[in-house]
C-alpha positions in Angstrom: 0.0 0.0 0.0 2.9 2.6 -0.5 1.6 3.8 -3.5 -2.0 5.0 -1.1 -2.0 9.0 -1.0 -3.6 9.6 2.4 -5.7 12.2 3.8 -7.3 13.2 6.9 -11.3 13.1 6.9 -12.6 16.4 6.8 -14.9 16.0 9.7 -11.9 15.1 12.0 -10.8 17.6 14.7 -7.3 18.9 14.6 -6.9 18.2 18.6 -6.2 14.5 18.3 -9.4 13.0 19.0 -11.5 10.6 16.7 -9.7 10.9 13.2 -9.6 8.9 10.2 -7.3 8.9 7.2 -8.7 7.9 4.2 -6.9 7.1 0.7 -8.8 7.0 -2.0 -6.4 7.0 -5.0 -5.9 3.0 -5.8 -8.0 1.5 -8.3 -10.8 -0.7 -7.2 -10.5 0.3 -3.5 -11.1 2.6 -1.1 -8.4 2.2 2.2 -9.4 3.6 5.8 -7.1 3.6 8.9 -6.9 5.4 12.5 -4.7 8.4 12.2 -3.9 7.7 16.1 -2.8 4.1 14.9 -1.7 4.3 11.5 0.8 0.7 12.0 -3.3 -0.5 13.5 -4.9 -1.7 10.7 -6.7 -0.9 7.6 -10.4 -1.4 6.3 -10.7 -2.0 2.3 -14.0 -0.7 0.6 -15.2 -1.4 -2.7 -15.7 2.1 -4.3 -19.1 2.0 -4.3 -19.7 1.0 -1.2 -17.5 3.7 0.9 -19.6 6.2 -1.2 -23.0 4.8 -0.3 -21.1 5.1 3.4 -20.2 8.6 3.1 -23.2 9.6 1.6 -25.6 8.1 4.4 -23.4 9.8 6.9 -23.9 13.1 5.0 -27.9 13.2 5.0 -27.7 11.7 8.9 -26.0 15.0 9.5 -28.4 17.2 7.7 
């Protein structure tokens, strides 16, 4: 995965509580990982699916 270009989530706080870094540059997937914990773990999404994710997060909010 060194070729993943990751970025914090916008909705995380810049005082180092609940953050997530998500890269979504590779083809065919979609990676996800604590930023507190970045040696942790990482979740794998099909494109599609971490877009029907972020988008039922989006009209929660609303």
């Amino acid at each position: 995965m060194t070729d993943a270009r990751w970025r914090t989530a916008s909705r995380s706080s810049n005082n180092g509580g609940d953050c997530v870094e998500v890269a979504d540059n590779l083809p065919g997937r979609v990676l996800v990982r604590d930023s507190k914990d970045r040696d942790g773990g990482t979740l794998v999404f099909a494109p599609a699916a971490w877009a029907s994710f972020v988008g039922a997060v989006r009209q929660a909010a609303h």
